[in-house]
C-alpha positions in Angstrom: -8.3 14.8 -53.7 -5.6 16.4 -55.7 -5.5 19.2 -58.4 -3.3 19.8 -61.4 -1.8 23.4 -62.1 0.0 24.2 -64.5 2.5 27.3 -65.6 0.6 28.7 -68.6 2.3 32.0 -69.4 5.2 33.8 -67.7 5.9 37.8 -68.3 8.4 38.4 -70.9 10.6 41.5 -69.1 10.9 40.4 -65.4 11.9 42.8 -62.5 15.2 43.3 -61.5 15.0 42.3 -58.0 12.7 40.3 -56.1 8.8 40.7 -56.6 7.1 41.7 -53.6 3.3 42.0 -54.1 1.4 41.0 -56.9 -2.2 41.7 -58.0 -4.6 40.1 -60.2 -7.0 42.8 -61.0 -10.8 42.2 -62.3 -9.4 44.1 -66.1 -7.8 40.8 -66.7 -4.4 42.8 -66.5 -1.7 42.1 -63.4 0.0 44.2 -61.3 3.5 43.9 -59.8 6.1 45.5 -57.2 9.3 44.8 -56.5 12.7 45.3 -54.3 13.8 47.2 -57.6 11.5 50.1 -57.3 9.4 50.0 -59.7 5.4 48.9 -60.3 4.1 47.1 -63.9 1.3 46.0 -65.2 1.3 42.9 -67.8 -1.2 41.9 -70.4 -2.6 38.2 -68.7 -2.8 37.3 -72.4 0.5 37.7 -73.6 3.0 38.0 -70.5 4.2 41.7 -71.7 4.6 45.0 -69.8 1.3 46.9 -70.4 2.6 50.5 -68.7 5.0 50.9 -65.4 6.0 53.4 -63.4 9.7 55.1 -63.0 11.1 53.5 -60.0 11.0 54.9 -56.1 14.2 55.0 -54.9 13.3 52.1 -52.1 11.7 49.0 -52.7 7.9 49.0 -53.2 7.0 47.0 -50.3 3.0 46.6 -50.8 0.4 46.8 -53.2 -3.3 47.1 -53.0 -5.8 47.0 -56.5 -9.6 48.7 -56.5 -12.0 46.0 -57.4 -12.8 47.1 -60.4 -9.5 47.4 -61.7 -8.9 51.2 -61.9 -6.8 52.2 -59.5 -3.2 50.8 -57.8 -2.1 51.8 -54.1 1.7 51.0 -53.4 3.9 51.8 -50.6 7.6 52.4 -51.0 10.0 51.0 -48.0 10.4 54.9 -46.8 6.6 55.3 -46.5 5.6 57.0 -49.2 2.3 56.1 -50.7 0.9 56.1 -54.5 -2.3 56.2 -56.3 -1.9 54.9 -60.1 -4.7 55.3 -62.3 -4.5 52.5 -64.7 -7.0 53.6 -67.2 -5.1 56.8 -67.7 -1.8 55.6 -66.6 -1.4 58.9 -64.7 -0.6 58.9 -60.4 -3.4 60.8 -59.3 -1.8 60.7 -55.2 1.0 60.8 -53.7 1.8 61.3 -50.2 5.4 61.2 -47.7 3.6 59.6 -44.7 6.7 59.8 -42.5 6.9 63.9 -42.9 6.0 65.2 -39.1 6.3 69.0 -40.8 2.5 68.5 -41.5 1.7 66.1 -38.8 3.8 65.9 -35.5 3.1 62.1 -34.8 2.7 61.0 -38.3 3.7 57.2 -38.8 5.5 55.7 -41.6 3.8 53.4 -43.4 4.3 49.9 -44.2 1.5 47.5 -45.6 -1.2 49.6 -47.3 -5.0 49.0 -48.2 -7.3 50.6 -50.4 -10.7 50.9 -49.0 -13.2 49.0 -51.6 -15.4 51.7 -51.7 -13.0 53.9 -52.5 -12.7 57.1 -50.3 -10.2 55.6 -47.8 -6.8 53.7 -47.6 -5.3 51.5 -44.7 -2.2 51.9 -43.8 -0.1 50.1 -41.2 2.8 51.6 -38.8 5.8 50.8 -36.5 3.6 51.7 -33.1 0.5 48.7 -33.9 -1.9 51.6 -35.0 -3.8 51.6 -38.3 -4.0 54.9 -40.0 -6.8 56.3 -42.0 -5.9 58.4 -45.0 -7.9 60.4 -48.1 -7.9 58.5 -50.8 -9.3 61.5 -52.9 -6.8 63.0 -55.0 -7.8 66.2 -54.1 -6.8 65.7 -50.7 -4.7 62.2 -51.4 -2.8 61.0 -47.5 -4.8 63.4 -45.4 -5.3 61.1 -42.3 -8.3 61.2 -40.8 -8.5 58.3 -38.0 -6.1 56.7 -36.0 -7.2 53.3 -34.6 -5.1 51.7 -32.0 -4.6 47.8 -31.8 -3.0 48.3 -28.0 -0.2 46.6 -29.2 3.2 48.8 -29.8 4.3 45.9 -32.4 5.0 46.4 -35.8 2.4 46.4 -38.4 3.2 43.7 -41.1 -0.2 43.8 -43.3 -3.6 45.3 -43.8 -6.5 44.1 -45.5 -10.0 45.7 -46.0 -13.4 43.5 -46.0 -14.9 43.0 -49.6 -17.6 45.4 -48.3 -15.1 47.8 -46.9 -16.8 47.9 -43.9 -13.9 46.3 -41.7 -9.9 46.7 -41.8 -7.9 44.0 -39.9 -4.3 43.9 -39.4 -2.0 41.3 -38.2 1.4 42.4 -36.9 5.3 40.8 -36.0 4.4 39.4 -33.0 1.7 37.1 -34.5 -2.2 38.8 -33.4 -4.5 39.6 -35.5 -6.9 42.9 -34.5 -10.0 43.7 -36.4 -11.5 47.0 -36.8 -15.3 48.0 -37.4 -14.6 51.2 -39.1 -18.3 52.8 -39.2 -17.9 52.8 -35.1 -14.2 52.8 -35.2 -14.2 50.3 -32.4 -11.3 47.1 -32.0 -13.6 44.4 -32.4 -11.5 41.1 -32.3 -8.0 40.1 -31.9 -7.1 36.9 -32.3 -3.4 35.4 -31.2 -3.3 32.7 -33.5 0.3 32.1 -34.5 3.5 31.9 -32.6 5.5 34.1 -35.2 5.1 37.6 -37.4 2.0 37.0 -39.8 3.1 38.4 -43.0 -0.2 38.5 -45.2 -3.9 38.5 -44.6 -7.1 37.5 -46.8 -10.5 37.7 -46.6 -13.2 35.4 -48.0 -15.3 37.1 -50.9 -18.3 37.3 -48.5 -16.3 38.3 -45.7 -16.8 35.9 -43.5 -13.6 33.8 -43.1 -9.8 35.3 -42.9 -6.6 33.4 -43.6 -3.5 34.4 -42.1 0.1 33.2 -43.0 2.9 33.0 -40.7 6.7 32.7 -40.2 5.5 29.6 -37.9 4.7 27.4 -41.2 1.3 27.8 -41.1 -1.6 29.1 -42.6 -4.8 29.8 -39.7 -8.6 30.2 -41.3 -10.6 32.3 -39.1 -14.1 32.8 -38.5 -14.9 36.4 -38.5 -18.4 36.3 -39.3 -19.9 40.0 -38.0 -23.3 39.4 -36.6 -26.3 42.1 -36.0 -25.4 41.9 -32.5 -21.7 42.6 -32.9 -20.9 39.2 -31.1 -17.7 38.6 -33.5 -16.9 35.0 -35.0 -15.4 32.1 -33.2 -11.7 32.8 -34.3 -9.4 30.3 -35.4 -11.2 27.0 -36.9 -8.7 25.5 -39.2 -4.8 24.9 -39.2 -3.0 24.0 -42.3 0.2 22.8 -42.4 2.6 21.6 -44.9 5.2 24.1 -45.8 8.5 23.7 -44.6 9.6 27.4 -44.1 7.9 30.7 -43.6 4.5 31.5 -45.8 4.8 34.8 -46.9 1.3 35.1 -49.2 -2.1 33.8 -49.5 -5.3 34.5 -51.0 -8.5 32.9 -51.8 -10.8 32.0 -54.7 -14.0 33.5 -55.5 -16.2 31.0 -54.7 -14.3 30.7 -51.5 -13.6 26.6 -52.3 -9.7 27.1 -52.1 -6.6 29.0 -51.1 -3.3 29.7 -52.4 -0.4 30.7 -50.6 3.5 31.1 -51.6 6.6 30.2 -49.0 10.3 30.9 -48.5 10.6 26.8 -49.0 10.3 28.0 -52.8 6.6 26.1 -53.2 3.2 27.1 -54.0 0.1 25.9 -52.0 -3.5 25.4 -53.4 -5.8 24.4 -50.1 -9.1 22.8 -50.3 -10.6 25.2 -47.4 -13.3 22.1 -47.1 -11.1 19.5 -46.5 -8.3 21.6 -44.6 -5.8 19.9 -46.7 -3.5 20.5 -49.6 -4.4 19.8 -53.0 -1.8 20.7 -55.5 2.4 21.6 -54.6 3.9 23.7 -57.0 7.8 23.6 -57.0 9.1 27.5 -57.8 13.0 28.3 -58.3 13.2 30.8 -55.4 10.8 32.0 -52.5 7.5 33.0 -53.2 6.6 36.2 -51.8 3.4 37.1 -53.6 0.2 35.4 -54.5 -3.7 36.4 -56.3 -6.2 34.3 -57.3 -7.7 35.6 -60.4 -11.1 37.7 -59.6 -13.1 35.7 -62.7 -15.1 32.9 -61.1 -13.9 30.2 -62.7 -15.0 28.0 -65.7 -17.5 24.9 -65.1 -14.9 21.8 -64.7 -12.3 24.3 -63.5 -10.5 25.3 -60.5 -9.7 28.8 -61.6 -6.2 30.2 -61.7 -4.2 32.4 -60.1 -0.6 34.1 -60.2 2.6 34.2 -58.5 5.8 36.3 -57.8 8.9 36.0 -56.1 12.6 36.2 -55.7 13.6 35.8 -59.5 11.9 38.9 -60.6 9.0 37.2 -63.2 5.4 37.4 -62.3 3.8 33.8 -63.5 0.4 32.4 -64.1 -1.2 29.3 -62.6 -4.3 27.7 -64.5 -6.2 24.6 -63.5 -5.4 21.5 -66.2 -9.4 21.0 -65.8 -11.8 22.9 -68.2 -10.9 26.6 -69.2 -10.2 28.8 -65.9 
């Protein structure tokens, strides 16, 4: 089986530097972050700038988007963390992770993850833990657990459940640790790949994560969290095809394919099913972001999804089928 994509709209004042993380959120709007500094969001209808931010002074390494749409958590390469609200295009929080004047052993961060219920953020550090911060604005960055993967390694990415029940993080040296947060307990790690994993997602029911690797490869997990707290058999599909390191991924909806983006300057649609690619996308430079669109997609469709990468333009994907 194959599936046609196709380039429908492209944003109309790119970056300056390399796109880092992008975001489709459920207001039909997208979000971006880039080596330049700065954050935007663009009207999915016509490709322009909706509102952005006045750039860090460091690249804005990661990105993170509530699920309805409201709020934006992004991380700047020093460590310090922001909380857009992007109904009132105001930054409600704002916190310098790295300053030990407040906290002795505070940890920069690096990957960061707003909790979908929306009290808490994720965010990854330099010694394998994950930290667990306010995400009030009243008391925005106050960290309130620790939870230690028993790895000193560094943290590459984090990624809440869709329930927010569970935060797993995969780090440099290629293991992925899941933690139950209610218990605060390690409750799998799985040592999948032979090389850093770079980005994590979950299934929408939260039982399947994909991981993707400097090794080439993208792993699907089983990670199904029983009554019993027996955790899910791990690693049940490898899928190969890229050429160089994959540096994004994310899955539909329905949970019927994947996407993920490459330094070998390709886009990937997976049919989970089948464990096998279905569409090749060529891109002019490496693709270091990827986000299927939150809208289940149209009858006859296979939904869409956008991209962004080393030239600085956020893109969308649509299916050629019916509308997506």
């Amino acid at each position: 089986m194959s599936l046609a994509f196709v380039n429908a709209l492209e944003c109309k004042e790119p970056h300056n530097d390399e796109i880092w993380s992008v975001a489709w959120t459920a207001n039909n709007t997208a979000v971006s972050t880039s080596a330049d500094g700065t954050v935007k969001q663009w009207d999915s209808t016509s490709g322009q700038a909706s509102m952005s931010r006045p750039p860090h002074n460091l690249a804005i390494v990661s990105l993170s988007v509530s699920p309805n749409g409201q709020y934006a958590l992004y991380n700047g390469l020093d460590g310090t963390t922001y909380l857009w609200d992007l109904e009132n295009d105001t930054v409600v929080g704002r916190h310098e992770s790295y300053d030990r004047s407040v906290v002795k052993d505070a940890e920069p961060s690096y990957s960061v993850s707003l909790n979908p219920k929306g009290a808490t953020y994720a965010g990854t550090s330099n010694s394998g833990n994950v930290n667990i911060y306010s995400a009030s604005p009243d008391s925005f960055g106050t960290r309130q657990v620790v939870l230690p993967s028993g790895r000193n390694r560094h943290g590459m990415h984090c990624a809440h459940s869709p329930d927010g029940t569970r935060v797993a993080l995969s780090n440099e040296a290629g293991q992925v640790f899941i933690f139950d947060l209610e218990s605060q307990a390690l409750t799998s790690t799985y040592s999948s790949h032979a090389m850093c994993i770079r980005s994590l997602a979950w299934s929408y029911d939260g039982q399947l994560l994909l991981t993707a690797s400097d090794d080439k490869r993208l792993i699907l997990h089983d990670v199904r969290s029983t009554p019993s707290g027996k955790p899910g058999s791990g690693a049940v599909a490898t899928l190969t095809g890229h050429s160089s390191w994959v540096l994004s991924t994310s899955i539909s909806p329905d949970g019927r394919l994947a996407v993920s983006g490459s330094a070998d300057k390709t886009i990937k649609v997976w049919d989970l099913s089948a464990r096998a690619a279905v569409s090749t996308l060529q891109e002019s430079g490496e693709v270091w972001s990827v986000s299927w669109s939150p809208k289940p997609a149209a009858p006859g469709s296979a939904g869409a999804f956008i991209s962004g990468g080393q030239d600085g333009h956020v893109r969308w994907w649509r299916s050629a089928g019916a509308g997506a």
